[in-house]
ROSE-4610 file (N, C-alpha, C; in Angstrom, 1 decimal, always signed):
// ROSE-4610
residu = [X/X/X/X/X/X/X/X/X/X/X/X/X/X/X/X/X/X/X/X/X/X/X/X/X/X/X/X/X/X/X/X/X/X/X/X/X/X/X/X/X/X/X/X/X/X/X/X/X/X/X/X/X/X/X/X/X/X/X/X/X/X/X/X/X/X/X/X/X/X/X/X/X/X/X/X/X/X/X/X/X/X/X/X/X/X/X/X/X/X/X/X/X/X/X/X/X/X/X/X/X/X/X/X/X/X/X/X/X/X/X/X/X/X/X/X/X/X/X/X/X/X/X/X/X/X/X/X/X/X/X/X/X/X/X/X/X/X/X/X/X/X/X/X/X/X/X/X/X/X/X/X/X/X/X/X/X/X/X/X/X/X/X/X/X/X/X/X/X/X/X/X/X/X/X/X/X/X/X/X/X/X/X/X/X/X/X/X/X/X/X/X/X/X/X/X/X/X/X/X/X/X/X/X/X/X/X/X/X/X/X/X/X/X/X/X/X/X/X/X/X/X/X/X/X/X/X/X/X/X/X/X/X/X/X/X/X/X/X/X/X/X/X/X/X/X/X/X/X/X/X/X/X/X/X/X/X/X/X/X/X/X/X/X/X/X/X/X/X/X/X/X/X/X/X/X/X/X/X/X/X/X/X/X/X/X/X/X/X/X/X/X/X/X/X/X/X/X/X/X/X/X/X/X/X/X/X/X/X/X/X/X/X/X/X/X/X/X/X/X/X/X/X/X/X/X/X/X/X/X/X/X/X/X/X/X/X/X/X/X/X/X/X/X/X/X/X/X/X/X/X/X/X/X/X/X/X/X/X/X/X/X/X/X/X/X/X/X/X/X/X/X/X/X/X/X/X/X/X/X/X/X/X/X/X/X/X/X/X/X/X/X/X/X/X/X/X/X/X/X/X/X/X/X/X/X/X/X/X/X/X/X/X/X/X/X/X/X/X/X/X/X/X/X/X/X/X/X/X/X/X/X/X/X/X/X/X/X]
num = [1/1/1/2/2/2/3/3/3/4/4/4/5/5/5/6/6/6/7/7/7/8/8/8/9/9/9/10/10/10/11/11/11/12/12/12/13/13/13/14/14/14/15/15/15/16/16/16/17/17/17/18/18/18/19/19/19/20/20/20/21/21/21/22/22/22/23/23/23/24/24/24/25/25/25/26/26/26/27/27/27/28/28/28/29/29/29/30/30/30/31/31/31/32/32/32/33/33/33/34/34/34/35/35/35/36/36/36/37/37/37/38/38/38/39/39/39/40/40/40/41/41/41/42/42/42/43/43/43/44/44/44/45/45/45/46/46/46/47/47/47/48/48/48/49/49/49/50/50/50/51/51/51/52/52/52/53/53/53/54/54/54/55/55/55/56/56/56/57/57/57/58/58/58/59/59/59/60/60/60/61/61/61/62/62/62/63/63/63/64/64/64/65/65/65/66/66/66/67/67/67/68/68/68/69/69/69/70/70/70/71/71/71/72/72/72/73/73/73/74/74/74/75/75/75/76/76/76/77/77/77/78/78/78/79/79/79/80/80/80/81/81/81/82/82/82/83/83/83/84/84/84/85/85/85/86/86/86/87/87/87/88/88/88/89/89/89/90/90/90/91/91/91/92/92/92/93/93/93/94/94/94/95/95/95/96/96/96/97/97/97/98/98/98/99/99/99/100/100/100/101/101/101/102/102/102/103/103/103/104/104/104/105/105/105/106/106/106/107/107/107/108/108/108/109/109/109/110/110/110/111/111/111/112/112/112/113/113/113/114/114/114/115/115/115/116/116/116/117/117/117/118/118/118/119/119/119/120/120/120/121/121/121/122/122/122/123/123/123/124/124/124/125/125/125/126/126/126/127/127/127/128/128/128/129/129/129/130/130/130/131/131/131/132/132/132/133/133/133/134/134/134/135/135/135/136/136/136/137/137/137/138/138/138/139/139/139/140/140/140/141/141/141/142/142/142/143/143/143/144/144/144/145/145/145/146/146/146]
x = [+19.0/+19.6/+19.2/+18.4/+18.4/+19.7/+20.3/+20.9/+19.8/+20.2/+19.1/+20.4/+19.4/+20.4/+19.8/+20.2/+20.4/+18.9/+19.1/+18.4/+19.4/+20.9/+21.8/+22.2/+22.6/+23.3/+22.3/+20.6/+20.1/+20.0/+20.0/+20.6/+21.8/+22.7/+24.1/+24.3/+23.3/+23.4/+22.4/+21.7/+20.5/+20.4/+21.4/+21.5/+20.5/+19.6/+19.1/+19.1/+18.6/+18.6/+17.6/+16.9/+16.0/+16.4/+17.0/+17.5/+18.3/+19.0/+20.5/+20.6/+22.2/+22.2/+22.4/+22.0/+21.8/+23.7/+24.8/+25.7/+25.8/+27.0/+27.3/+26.6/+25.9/+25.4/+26.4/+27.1/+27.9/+29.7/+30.8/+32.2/+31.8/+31.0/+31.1/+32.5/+32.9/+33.5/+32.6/+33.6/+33.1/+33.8/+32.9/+33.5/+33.0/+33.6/+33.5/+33.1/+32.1/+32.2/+32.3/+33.2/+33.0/+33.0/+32.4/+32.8/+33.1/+33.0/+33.1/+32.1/+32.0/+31.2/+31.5/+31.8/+32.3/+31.0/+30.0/+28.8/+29.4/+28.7/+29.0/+27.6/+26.8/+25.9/+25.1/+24.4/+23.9/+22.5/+21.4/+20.2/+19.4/+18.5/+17.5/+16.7/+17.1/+16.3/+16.7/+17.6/+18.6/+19.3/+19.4/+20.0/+21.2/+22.1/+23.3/+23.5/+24.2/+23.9/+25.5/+25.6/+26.9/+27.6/+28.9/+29.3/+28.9/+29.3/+28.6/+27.3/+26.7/+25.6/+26.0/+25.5/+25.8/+25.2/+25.7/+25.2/+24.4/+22.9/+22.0/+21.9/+21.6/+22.1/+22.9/+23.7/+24.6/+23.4/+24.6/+24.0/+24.6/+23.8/+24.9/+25.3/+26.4/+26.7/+26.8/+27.4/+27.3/+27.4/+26.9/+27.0/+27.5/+29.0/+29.7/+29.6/+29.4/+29.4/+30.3/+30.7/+32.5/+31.7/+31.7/+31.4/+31.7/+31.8/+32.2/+31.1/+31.0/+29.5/+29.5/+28.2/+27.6/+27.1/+26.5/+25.3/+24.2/+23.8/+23.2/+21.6/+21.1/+19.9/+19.8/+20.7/+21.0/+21.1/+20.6/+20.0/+20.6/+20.7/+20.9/+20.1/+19.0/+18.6/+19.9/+20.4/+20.9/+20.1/+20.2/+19.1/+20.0/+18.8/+18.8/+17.4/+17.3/+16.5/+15.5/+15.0/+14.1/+13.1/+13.8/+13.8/+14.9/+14.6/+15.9/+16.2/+15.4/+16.4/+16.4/+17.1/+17.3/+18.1/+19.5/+20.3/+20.5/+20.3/+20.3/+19.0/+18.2/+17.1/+17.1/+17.0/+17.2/+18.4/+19.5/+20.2/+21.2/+21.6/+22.2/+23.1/+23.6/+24.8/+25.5/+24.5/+25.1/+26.1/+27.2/+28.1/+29.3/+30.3/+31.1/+30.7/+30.6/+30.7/+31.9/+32.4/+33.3/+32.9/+33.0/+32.6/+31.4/+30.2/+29.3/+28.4/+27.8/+27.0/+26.0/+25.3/+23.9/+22.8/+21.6/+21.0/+19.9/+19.5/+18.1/+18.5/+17.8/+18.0/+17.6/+16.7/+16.2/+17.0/+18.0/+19.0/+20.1/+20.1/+21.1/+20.9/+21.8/+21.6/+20.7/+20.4/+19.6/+19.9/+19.5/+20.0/+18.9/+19.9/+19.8/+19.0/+17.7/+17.2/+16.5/+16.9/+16.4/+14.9/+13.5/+12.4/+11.4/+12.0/+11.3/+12.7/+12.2/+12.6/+13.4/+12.4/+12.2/+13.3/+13.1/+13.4/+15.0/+15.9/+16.5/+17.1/+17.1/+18.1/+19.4/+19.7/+21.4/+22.2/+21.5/+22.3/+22.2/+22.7/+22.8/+22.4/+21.9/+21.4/+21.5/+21.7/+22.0/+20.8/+20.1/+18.9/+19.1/+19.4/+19.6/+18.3/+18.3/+17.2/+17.8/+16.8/+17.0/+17.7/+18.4/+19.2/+19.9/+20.5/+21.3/+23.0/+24.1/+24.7/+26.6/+27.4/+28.7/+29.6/+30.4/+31.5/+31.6/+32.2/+32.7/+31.7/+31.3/+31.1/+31.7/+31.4/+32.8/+32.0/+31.3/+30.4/+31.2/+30.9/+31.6/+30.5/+30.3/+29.3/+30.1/+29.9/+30.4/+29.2/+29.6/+28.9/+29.6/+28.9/+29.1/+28.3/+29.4/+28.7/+29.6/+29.1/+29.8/+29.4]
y = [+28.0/+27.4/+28.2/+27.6/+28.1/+27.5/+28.8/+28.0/+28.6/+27.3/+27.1/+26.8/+26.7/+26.3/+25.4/+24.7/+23.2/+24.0/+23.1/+23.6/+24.3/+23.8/+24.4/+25.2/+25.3/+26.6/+28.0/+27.5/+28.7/+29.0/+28.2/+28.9/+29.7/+28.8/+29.5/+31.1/+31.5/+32.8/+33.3/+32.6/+33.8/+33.2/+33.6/+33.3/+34.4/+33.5/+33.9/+32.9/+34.0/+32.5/+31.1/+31.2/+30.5/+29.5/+30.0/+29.4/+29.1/+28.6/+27.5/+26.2/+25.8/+24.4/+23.7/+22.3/+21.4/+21.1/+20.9/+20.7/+19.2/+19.4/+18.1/+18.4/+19.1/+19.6/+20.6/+20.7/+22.3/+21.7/+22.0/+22.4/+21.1/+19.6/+19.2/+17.9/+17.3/+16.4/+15.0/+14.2/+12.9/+12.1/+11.4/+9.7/+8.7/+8.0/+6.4/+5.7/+4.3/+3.4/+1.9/+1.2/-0.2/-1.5/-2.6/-3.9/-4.6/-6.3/-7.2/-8.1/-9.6/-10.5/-11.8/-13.0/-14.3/-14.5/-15.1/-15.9/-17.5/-18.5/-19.8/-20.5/-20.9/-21.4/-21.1/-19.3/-18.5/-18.5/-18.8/-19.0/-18.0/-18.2/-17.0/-16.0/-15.1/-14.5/-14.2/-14.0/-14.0/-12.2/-11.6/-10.0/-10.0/-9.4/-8.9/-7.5/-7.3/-5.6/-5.8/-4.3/-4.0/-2.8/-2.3/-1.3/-0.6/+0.5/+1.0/+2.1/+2.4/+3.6/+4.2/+5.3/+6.3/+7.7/+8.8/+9.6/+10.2/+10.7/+11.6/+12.3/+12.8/+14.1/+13.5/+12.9/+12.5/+12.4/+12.8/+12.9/+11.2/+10.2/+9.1/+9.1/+8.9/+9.6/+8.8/+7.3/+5.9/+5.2/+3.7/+2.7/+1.8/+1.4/+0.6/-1.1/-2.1/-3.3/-4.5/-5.0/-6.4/-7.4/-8.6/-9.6/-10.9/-12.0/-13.0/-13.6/-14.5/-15.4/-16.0/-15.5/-16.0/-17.2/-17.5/-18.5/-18.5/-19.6/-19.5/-18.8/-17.7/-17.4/-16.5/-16.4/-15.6/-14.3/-13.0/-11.6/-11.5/-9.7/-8.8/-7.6/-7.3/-6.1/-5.4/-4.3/-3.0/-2.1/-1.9/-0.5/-0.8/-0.5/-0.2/-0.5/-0.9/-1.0/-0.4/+0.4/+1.0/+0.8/+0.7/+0.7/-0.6/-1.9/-3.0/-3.0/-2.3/-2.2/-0.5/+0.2/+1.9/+1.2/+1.2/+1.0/+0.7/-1.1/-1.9/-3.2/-3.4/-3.7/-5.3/-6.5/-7.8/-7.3/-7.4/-7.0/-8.6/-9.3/-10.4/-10.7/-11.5/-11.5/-13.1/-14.0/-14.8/-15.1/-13.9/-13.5/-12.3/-12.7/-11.8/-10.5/-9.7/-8.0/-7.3/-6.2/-5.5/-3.6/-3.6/-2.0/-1.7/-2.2/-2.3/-1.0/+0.6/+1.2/+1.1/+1.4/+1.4/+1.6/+1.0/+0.8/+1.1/+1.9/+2.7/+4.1/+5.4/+6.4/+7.2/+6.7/+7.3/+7.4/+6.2/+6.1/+7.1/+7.4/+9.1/+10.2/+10.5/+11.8/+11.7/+10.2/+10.1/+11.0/+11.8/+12.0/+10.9/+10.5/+9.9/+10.1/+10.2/+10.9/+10.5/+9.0/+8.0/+8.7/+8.9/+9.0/+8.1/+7.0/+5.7/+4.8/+5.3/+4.1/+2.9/+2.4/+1.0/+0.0/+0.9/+0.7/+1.8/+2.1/+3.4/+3.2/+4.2/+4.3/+4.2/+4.4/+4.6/+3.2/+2.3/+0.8/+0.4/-0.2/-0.8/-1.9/-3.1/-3.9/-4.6/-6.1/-6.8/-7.5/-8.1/-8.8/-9.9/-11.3/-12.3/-12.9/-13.3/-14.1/-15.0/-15.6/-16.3/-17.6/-18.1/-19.4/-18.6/-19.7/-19.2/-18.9/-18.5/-17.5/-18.3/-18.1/-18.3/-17.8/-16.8/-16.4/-14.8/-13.9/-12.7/-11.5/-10.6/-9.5/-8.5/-7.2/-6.0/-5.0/-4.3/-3.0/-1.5/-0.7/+0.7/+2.0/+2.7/+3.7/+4.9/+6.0/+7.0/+7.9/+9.1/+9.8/+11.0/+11.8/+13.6/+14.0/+14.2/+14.8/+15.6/+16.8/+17.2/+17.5]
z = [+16.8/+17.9/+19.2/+20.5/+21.4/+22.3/+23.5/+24.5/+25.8/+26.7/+28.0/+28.7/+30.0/+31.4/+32.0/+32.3/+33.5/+35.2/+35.4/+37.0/+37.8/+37.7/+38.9/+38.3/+37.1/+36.5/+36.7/+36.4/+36.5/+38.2/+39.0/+40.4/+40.8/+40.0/+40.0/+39.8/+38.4/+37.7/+38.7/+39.3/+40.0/+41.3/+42.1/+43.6/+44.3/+45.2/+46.1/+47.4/+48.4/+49.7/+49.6/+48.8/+48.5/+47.6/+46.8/+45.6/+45.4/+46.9/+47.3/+46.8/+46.1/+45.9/+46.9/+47.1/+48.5/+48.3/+49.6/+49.4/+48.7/+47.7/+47.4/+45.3/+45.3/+44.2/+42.9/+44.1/+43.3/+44.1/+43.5/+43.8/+45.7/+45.2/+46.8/+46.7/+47.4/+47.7/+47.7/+46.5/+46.5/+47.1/+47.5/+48.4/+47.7/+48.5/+48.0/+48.9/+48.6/+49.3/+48.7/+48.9/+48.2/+49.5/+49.0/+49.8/+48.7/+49.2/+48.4/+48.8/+48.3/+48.9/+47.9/+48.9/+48.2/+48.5/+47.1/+47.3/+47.4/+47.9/+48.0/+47.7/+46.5/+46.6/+47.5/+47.3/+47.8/+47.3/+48.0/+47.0/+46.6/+45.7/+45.4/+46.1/+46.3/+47.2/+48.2/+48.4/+49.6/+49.6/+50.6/+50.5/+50.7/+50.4/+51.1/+51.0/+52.6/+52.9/+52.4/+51.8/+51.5/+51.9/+52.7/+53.0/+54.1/+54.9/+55.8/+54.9/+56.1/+55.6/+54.8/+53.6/+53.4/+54.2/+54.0/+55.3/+54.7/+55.3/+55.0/+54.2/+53.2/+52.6/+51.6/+51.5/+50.6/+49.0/+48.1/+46.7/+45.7/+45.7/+44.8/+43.4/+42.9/+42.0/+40.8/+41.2/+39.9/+41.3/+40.6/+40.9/+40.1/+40.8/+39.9/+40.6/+39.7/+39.5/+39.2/+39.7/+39.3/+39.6/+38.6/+39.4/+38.8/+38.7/+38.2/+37.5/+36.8/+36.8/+37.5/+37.8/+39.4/+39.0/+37.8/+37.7/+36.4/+35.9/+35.0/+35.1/+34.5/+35.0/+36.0/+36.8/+37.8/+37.7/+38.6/+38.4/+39.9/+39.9/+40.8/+40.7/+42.3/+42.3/+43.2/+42.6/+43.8/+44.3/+45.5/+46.0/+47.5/+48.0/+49.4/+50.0/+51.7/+52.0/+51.5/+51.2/+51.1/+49.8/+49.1/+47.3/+46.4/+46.7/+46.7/+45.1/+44.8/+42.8/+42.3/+43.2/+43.0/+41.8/+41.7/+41.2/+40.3/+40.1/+39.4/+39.3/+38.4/+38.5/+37.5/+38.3/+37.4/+36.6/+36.5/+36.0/+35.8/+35.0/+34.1/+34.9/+35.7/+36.6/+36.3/+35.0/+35.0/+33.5/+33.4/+32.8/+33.5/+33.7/+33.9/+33.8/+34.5/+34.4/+35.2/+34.4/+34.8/+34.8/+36.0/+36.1/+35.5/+35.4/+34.9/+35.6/+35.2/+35.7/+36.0/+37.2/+37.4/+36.1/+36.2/+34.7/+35.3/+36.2/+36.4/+36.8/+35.7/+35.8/+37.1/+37.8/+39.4/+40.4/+40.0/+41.1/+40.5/+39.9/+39.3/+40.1/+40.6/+41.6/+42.6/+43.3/+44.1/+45.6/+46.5/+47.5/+48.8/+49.7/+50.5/+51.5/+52.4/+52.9/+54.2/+54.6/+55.5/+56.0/+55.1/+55.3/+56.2/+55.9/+56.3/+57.1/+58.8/+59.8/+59.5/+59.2/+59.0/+58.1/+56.7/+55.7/+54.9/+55.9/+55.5/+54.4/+53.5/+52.1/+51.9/+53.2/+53.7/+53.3/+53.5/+53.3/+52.4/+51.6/+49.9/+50.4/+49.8/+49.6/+47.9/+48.2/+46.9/+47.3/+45.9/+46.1/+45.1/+45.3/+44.4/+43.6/+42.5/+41.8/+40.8/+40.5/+39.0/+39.3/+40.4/+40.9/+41.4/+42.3/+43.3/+42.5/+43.5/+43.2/+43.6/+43.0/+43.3/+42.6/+43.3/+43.0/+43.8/+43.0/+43.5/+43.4/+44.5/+44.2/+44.5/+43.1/+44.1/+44.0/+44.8/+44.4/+44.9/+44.0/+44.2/+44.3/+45.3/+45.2/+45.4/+44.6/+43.9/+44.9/+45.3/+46.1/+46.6/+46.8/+46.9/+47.9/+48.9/+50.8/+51.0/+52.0/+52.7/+54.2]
């Protein structure tokens, strides 16, 4: 039996200035952000921005999912401008889900880093497909800033 360490633990045991954890990695403070959104015979393809920004630097932690059946056929990308299925990638939306986690591992401990202008990572974004869309959405993002 070997024991190993993690990436942060082996910074933890061997602090140097170089070898700082980014805040929000170690002992940070998590926040929350959620909205909602009543679809009404919302069609394919269609975005909805959700929530305010998240701030720079911020670490995301889950991505939680509520939603009604929207529709037969019907899919959800989660991301963000930048990347519109970080999160959640075609993901089944035409069956009730409850608290449903993010189902792409990239989006795990993603930190936020608005590289790209244009396209910032800060704003969540819903991406409809598969037929259009009716009923509830509740999204919850889990996140560690200081």
């Amino acid at each position: 039996m070997s024991d190993v360490l993690g990436v942060n633990k082996t910074k933890i045991d061997t602090p140097t200035p170089a070898n700082r954890l980014k805040p929000g990695e170690y002992d940070g403070r998590v926040k929350v952000m959620t909205d909602l959104f009543e679809a009404l015979a919302l069609v394919q393809g269609s975005t909805i921005k959700m929530g305010g920004k998240i701030p720079k630097g911020a670490i995301v932690l889950a991505v939680l999912l509520t939603c009604d059946a929207l529709g037969g056929s019907s899919t959800l990308d989660i991301g963000d401008a930048e990347d519109d299925d970080r999160y959640f990638s075609a993901h089944d939306s035409s069956a009730a889900l409850i608290n449903e986690p993010g189902d792409e591992v990239d989006g795990v401990n993603y930190e936020v880093d608005e590289t790209d202008a244009d396209n910032l990572d800060s704003q969540i974004v819903i991406t409809t497909a598969g037929a259009s869309i009716t009923g509830t959405i509740k999204l919850a993002i889990l996140y560690a800033h200081d």
